[in-house]
Every structure is written in structure tokens, then in C-alpha cells.
C-alpha angles and dihedrals in degrees: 000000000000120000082241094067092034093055087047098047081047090057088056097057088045089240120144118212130186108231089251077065101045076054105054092038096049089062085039098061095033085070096046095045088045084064100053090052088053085059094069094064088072122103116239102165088109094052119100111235115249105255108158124171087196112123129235111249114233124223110263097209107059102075097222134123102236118170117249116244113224101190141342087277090055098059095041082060091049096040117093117241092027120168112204108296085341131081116229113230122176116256115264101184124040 
């Protein structure tokens, strides 16, 4: 990950780092981002995809009427700016 894409991720976030600090966190997040990618190299095939009908419980507390998610398909449809089964965010990194 290049300084470049870490200070502009960090203007997302509205953080402000010094450029010691783009230093230290791009390494930082190059390692964990590494693992991740490592992560891809398990196989999977055997496992089961996570399908649960259990609903999502709404918090008591906020007064609203919200409507209740069922499962992940029912908040992509819900969701604004949804593609398909996916949601479309805007790139970050280029």
C-alpha cells in the first residue's frame, strides 16, 4: 500500500497523520492486508455457505419503525444504490 492511498483513506476517515505516521501505518496495513490475501489460498469448497432465517433484533430503545431484516439479501434489497445481490460503494483506492 503506497503513502499515497494510506493519506487519502485517512482523509476519509477525517484523520490527519503526520507523514512519520503515513509511514509507520502503511507498513502496518500492508501486513495486515497481506493476511487477508493469504486467506484466499484456503479451501473452502467443504464449507457450508452461511445462510441463517434468523432475524435481526432491533434496538428497543430508538423509537423508530424500522423495518426488520430477515437475512443479508434482504438488506441489499432495502439498501439505496444496490447492484444485483451486491451493494455499490464508491472506490476508495485507486
Amino acid at each position: 500500500m503506497s503513502r499515497l492511498d494510506l493519506a487519502k483513506i485517512a482523509r476519509l476517515a477525517h484523520l490527519e497523520l503526520t507523514a512519520q505516521e503515513l509511514a509507520e501505518f502503511a507498513g502496518q496495513l500492508e501486513s495486515v492486508l497481506g493476511h487477508v490475501r493469504s486467506l484466499e489460498a484456503v479451501d473452502t469448497s467443504s464449507v457450508n455457505r452461511l445462510a441463517s432465517g434468523a432475524a435481526t433484533p432491533l434496538r428497543e430503545d430508538d423509537g423508530s419503525e424500522a423495518t426488520q431484516v430477515q437475512t443479508s439479501t434482504d438488506l441489499v434489497t432495502l439498501s439505496q444504490g444496490n447492484v444485483g445481490h451486491s451493494f455499490e460503494v464508491p472506490q476508495v483506492v485507486g
